[in-house]
C-alpha positions as CSV (number, residue, x, y, z in Angstrom):
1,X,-193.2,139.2,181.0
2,X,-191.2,140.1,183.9
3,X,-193.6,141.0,187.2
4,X,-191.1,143.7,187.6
5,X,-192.9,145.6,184.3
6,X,-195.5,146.7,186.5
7,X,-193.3,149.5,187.3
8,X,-191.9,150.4,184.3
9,X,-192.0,154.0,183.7
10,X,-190.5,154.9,180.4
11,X,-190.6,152.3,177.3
12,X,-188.0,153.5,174.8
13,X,-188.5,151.1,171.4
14,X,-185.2,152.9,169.7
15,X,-182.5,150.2,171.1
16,X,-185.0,147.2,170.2
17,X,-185.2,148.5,166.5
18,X,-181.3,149.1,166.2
19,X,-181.6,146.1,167.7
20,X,-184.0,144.4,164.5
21,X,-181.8,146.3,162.1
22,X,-178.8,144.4,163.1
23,X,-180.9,141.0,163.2
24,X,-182.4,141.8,159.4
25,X,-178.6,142.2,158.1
26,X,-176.7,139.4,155.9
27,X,-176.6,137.0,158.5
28,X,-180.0,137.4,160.2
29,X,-180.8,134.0,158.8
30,X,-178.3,132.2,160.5
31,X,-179.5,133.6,164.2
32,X,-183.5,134.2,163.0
33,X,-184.3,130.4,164.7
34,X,-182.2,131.2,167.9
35,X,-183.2,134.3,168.3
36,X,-187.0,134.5,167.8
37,X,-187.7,131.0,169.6
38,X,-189.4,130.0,172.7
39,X,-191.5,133.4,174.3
40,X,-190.1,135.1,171.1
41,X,-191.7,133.1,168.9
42,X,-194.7,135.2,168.8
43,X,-192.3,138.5,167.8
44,X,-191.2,136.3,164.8
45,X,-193.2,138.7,161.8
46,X,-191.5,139.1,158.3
47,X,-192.4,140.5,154.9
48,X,-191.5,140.1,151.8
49,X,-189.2,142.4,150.1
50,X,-189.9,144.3,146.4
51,X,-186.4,142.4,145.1
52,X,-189.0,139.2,144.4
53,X,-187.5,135.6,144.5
54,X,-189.8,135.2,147.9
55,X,-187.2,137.2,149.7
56,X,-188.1,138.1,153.0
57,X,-187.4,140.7,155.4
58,X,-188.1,141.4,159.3
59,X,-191.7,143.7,159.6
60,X,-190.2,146.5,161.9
61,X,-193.5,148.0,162.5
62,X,-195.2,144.7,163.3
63,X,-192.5,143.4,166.0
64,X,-192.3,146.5,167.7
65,X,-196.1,147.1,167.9
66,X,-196.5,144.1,169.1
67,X,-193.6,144.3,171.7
68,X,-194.6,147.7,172.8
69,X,-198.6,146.6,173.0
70,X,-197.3,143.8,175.1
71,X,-195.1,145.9,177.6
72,X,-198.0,148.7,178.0
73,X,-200.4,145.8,178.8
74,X,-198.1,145.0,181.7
75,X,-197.2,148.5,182.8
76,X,-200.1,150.5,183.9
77,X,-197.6,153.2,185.7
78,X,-195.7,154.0,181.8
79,X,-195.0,158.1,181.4
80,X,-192.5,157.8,178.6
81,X,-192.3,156.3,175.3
82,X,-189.8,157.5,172.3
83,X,-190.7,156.3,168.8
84,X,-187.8,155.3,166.6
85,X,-186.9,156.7,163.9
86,X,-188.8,156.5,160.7
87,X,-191.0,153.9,162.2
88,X,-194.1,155.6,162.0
89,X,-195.5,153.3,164.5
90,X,-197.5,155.8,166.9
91,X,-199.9,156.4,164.2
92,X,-201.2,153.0,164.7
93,X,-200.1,152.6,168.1
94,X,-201.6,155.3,169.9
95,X,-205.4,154.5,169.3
96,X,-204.8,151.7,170.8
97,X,-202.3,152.2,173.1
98,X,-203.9,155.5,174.7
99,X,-206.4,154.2,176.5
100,X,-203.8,152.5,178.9
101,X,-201.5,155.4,179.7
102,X,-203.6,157.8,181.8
103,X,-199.8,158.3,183.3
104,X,-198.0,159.3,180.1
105,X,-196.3,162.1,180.8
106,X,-193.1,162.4,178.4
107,X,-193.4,161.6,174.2
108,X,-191.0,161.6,172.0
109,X,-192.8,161.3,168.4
110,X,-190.7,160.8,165.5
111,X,-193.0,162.6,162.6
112,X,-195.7,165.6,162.9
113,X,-198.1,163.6,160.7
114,X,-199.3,161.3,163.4
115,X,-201.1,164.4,164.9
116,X,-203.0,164.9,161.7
117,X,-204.8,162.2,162.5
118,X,-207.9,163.2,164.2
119,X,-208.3,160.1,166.5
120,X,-204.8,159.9,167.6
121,X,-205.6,164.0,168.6
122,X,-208.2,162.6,170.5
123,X,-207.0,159.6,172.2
124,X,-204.2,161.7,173.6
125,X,-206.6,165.0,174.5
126,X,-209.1,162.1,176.2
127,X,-206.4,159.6,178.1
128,X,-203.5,161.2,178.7
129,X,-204.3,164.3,180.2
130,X,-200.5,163.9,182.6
131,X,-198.4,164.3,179.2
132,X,-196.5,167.8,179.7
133,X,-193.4,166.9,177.7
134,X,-193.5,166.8,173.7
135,X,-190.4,166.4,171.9
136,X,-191.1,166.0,167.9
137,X,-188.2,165.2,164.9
138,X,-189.9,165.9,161.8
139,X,-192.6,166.5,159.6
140,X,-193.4,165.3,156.5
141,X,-196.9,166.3,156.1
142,X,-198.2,169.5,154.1
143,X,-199.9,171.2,157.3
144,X,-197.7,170.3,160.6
145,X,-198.4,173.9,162.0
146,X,-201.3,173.8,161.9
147,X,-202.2,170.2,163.4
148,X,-199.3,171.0,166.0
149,X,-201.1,173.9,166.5
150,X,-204.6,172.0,166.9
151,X,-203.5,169.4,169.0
152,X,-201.1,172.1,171.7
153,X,-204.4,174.1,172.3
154,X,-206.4,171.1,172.4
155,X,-204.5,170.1,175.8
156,X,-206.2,170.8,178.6
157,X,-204.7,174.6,179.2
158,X,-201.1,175.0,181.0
159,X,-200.2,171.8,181.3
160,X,-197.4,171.6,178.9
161,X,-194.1,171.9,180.4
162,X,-191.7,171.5,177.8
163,X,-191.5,171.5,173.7
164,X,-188.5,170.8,171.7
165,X,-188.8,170.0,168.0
166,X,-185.4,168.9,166.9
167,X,-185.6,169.6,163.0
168,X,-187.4,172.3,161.1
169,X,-191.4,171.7,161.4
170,X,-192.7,174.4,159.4
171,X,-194.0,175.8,162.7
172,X,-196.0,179.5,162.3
173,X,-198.0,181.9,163.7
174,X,-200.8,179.4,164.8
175,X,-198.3,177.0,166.8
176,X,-196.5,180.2,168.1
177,X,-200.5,181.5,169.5
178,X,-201.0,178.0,170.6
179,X,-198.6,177.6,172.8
180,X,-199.6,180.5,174.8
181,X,-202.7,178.2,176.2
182,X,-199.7,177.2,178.3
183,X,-197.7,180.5,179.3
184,X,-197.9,179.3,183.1
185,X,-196.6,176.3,182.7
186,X,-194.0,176.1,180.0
187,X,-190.5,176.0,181.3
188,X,-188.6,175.0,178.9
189,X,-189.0,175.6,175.0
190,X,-186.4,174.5,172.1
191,X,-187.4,175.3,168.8
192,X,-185.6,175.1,165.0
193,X,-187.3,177.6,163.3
194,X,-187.4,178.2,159.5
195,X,-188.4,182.2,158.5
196,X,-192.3,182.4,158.9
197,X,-191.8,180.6,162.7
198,X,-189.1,182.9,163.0
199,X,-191.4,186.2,162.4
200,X,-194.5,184.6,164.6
201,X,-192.0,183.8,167.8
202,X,-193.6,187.5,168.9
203,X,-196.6,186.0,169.0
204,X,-195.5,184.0,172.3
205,X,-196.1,186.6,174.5
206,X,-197.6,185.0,177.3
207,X,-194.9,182.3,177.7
208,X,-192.6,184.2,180.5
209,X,-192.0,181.4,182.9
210,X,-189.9,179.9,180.8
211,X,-186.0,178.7,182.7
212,X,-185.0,177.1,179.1
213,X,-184.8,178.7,175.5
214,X,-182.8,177.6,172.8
215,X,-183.5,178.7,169.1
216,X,-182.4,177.8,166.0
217,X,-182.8,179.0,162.5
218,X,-182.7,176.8,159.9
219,X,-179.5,176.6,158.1
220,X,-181.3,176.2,154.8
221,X,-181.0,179.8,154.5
222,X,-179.0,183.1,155.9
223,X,-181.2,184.5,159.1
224,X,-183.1,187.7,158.9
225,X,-181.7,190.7,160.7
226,X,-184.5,191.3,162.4
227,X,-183.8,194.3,163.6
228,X,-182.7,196.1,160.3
229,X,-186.0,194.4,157.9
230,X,-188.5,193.5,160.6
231,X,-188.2,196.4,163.3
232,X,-192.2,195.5,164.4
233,X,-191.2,191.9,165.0
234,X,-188.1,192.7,166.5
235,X,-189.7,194.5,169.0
236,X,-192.2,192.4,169.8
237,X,-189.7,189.3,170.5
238,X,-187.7,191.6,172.1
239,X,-191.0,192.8,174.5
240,X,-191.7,189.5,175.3
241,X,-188.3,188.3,176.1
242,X,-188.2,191.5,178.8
243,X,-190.4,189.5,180.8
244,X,-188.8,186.4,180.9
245,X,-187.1,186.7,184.3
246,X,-186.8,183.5,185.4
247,X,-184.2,182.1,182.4
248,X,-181.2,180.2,183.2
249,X,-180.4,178.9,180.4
250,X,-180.3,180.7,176.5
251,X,-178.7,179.0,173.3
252,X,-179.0,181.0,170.5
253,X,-177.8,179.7,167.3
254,X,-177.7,180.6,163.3
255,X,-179.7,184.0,164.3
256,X,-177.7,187.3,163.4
257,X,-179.9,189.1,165.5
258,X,-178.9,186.9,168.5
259,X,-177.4,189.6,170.5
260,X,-179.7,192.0,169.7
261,X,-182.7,190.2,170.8
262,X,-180.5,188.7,174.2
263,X,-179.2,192.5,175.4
264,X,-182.5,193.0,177.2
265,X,-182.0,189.7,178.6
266,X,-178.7,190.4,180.0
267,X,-179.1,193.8,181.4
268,X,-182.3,192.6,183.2
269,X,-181.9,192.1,187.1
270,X,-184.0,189.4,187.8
271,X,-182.2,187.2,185.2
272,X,-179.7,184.8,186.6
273,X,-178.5,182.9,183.4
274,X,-175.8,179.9,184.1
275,X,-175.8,178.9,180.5
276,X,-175.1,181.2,177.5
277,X,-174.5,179.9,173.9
278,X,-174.8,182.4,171.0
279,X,-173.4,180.8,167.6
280,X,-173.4,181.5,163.8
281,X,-172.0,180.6,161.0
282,X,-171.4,181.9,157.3
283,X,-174.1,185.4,156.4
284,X,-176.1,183.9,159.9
285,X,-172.8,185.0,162.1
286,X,-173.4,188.1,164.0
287,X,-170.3,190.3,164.0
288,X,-168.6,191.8,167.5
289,X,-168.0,195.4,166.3
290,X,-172.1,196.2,165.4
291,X,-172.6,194.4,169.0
292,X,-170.4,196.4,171.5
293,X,-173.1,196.5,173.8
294,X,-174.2,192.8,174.1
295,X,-170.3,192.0,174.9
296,X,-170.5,194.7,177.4
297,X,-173.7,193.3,178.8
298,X,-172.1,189.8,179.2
299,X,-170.2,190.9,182.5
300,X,-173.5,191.4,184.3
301,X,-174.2,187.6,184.3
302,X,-172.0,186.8,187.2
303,X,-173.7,183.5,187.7
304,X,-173.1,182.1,184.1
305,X,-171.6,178.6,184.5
306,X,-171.1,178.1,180.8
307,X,-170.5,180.5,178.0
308,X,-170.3,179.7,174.5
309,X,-169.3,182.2,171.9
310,X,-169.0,181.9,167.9
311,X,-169.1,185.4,166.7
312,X,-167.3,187.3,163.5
313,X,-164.8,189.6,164.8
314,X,-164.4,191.6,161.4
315,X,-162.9,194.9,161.6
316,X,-162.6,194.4,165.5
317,X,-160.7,196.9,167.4
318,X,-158.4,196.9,170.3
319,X,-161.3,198.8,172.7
320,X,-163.9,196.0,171.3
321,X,-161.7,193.3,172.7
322,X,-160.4,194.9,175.9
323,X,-164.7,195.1,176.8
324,X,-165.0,191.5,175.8
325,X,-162.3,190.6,177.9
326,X,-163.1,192.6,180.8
327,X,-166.9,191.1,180.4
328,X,-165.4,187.6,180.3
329,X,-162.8,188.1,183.1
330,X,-166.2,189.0,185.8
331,X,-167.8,186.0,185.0
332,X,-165.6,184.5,187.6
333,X,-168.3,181.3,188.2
334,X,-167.6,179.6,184.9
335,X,-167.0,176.2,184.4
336,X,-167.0,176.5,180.8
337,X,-166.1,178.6,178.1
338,X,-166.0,178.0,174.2
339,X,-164.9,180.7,172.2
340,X,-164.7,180.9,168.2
341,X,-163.6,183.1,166.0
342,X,-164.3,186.2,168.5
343,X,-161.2,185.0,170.1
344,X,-158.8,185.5,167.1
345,X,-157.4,188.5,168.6
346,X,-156.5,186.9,171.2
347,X,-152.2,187.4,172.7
348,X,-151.1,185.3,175.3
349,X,-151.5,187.9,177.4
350,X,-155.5,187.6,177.2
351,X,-155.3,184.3,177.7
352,X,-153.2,184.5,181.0
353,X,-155.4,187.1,181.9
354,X,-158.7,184.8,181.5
355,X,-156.7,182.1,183.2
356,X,-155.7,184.1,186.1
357,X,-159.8,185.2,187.2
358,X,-161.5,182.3,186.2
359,X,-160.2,180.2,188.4
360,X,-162.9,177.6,188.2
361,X,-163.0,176.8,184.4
362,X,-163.1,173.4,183.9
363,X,-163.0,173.4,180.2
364,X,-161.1,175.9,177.9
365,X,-162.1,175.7,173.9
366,X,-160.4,179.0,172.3
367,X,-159.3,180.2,169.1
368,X,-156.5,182.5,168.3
369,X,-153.0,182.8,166.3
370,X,-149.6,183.0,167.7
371,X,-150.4,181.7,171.1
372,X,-146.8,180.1,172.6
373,X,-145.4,178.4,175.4
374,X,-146.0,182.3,177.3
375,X,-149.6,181.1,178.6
376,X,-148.9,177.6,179.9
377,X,-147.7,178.9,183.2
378,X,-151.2,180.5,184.1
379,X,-153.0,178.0,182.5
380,X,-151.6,175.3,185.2
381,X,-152.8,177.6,187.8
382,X,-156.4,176.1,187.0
383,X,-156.7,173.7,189.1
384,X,-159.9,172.3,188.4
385,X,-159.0,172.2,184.2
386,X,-160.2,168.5,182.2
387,X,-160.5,169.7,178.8
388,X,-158.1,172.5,177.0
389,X,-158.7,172.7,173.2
390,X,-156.8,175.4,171.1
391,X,-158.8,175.6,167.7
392,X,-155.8,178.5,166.5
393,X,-152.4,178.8,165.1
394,X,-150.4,178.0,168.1
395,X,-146.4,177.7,168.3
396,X,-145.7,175.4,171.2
397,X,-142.4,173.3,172.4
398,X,-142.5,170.0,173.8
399,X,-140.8,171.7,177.2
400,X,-143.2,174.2,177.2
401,X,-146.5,171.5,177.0
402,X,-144.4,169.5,180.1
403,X,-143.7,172.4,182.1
404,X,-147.7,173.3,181.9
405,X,-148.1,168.9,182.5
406,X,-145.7,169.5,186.1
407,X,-148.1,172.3,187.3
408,X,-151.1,169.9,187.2
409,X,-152.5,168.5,190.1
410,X,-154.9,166.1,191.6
411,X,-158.2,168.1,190.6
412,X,-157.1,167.9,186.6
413,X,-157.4,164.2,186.9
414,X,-158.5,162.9,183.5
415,X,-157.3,166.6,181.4
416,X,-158.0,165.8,177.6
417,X,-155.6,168.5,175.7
418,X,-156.1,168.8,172.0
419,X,-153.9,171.2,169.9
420,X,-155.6,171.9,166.8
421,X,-153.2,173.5,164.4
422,X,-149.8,173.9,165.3
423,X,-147.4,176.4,163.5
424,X,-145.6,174.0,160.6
425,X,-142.1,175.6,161.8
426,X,-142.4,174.8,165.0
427,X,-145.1,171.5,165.2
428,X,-143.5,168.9,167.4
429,X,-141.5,165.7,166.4
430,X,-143.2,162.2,166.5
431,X,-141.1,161.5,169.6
432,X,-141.8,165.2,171.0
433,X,-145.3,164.1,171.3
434,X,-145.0,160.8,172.7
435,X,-143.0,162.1,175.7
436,X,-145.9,164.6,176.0
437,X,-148.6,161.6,175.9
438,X,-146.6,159.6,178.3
439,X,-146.1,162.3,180.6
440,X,-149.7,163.4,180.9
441,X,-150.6,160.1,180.9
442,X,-148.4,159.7,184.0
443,X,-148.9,163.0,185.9
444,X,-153.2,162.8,185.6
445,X,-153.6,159.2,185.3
446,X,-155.1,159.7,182.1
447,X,-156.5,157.2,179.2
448,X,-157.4,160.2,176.9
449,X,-153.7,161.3,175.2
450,X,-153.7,164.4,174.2
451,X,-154.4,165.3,170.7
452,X,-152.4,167.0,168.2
453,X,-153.5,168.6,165.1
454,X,-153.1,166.8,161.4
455,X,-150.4,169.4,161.1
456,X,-148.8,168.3,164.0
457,X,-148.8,164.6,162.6
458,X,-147.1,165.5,159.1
């Protein structure tokens, strides 16, 4: 083992076991003696397979137990390990391993059920009393909230800094109440949430220093409107968010009450949010006309950076999207801004006007019909543009798309334009669009071509 291990600080085992599963294909034989010889050797673990005939197989768990045991042996100064996926290998590893990483500070588990296990609870509550980062993929066990729960409280009290559980973990009320055991120190908190961890989130009331929220409801059903069936929790998620003044960054997605629970957010002074995402889909899309004053509310956030907005705009009306647009046109710091679907109404003249006052936007997704060549004369005004995407029914001409190309300059090096779905009577030629590639090639020095739509390639 390299000396240099010593000062290792994260070991991440998910290349090594892509890295096994490409070994353990059809030809693994063929490179198995190369490959585990010499200091390998002693990697070189295999099992038999259930297809009989004494087929073999390469033992996953084994190799990278061992690997990992060998590296954390070396590495006394380790704060991070990621577990790969379905690997289950912390279960075994971390009674073992603990001991050794008194300087763990970052773990990425693949499965809740390793924390059912008492002694793995222990180990990490006994040696690694630095780890302030928990990031967690699943849970196939029967009782994850409540051994999540268990083992959150169990930490020595705020300590935690972040939690992020990437798929649904049955979380409820008692790993909502545990995590207030760490209201001064958690800053950052991402959760998927299925209904019951949904209805507990008002438990979190002591958690107000957070900078980072993202939520997301499980897709496996339409999101409660909390606010119409569940006025007691609504309040209470919407009490606690009131005093969450130091957030900077919200994502919000597959929650209808998104912009109900974020308007107290917005309006609040102390708030300086640089990233906004609010996004739905299907019955879980919130719409823009029972919202008017969350789009209203959006203009206070003059330091937002990025904005992301997938909203319904059913039975939208001229005055809802001249306040959305005159929201929109204050934020004049954004870099980014995504929007979907509450863009359908969108003329050209909207889009001009966005063009002409946010003058740092450095990527452009929108969505709206009957956009034409009328826009591409404010859009080369933005000078620092690298990604344009139009997701509507556009009806451009190849002279329009070059005269926007001429306007470009040196700080749109590297502009990726896609055009999503172009008008059939007026898509452009096979030859329209390679003089449009060539030219952006040419004028930004450009390997990504610009994209055209599969209508545009018929």
């Amino acid at each position: 083992m390299h000396p240099y291990c010593r000062h290792l600080r994260e070991l991440d085992l998910l290349d090594l076991s892509a890295l096994l599963d490409r070994l353990d294909g059809a030809n693994f034989r063929k490179v198995s003696e190369w490959f585990f010889s010499g200091d390998l050797a002693r990697f070189h673990h295999v099992m038999h397979t259930t297809r009989g005939s004494g087929a073999t197989r390469l033992d996953f768990k084994q190799i990278l137990f061992d690997v990992g045991d060998l590296i954390i042996q070396r590495a006394p100064m380790l704060e991070a390990i990621s577990e790969p996926a379905g690997s289950d290998i912390l279960s075994r590893a971390l009674p073992v391993w603990a001991p050794r990483l008194s300087h763990l500070q970052e773990l990425d588990m693949w499965d809740c059920i390793t924390l059912e296990d008492e002694a793995v609870r222990d180990c990490l509550h006994t040696h690694c009393a630095k780890l302030c980062d928990l990031k967690i993929y699943v849970a196939t066990g029967n009782k994850s909230d409540h051994h999540l729960a268990w083992f959150i409280s169990g930490m020595s009290h705020n300590v935690l800094r972040s939690f992020y559980n990437v798929s649904t973990l049955s979380i409820g009320a008692e790993t909502c109440l545990a995590l207030n055991s760490h209201g001064r120190s958690l800053k950052t908190l991402k959760l998927e949430l299925e209904e019951e961890g949904l209805l507990a989130l008002g438990l979190v009331q002591t958690c107000t220093q957070l900078q980072t929220l993202h939520l997301v409801s499980s897709p496996s059903r339409p999101s409660t409107d909390l606010k119409a069936t569940q006025p007691d929790v609504y309040l209470d998620i919407v009490g606690w968010l009131k005093h969450c003044s130091d957030l900077t960054e919200v994502s919000i997605r597959g929650l209808v009450s998104a912009p109900d629970l974020l308007l107290p957010v917005l309006l609040n002074e102390k708030v300086k949010l640089t990233s906004l995402e609010v996004s739905g889909s299907g019955a879980s899309m919130s719409v823009v006309k029972d919202h008017r004053d969350f789009d209203k509310a959006l203009g206070t956030q003059s330091d937002l950076q990025s904005l992301s907005l997938r909203v319904d705009p059913d039975s939208v009306t001229r005055d809802d999207v001249e306040a959305l647009l005159d929201s929109l046109c204050r934020l004049t710091n954004l870099r980014e801004l995504h929007l979907c679907r509450i863009s359908d109404y969108f003329t050209n003249e909207h889009i001009k006007l966005l063009a002409q006052h946010l003058i740092r936007l450095e990527t452009l997704h929108i969505g709206s019909y009957g956009i034409t060549d009328a826009v591409w004369k404010a859009l080369g005004c933005l000078k620092h543009l690298k990604y344009i995407t139009f997701a509507g029914l556009t009806a451009f001409s190849a002279d329009g798309i070059q005269g926007f190309i001429e306007r470009l300059g040196a700080g749109n090096s590297g502009l990726t334009l896609s055009i999503d779905m172009a008008d059939p009577d007026t898509m452009l030629s096979e030859e329209s669009q390679d003089g449009v590639r060539a030219a952006l090639a040419s004028k930004v020095d450009d390997p990504n071509m610009p994209e055209f739509g599969e209508s545009d390639l018929d």
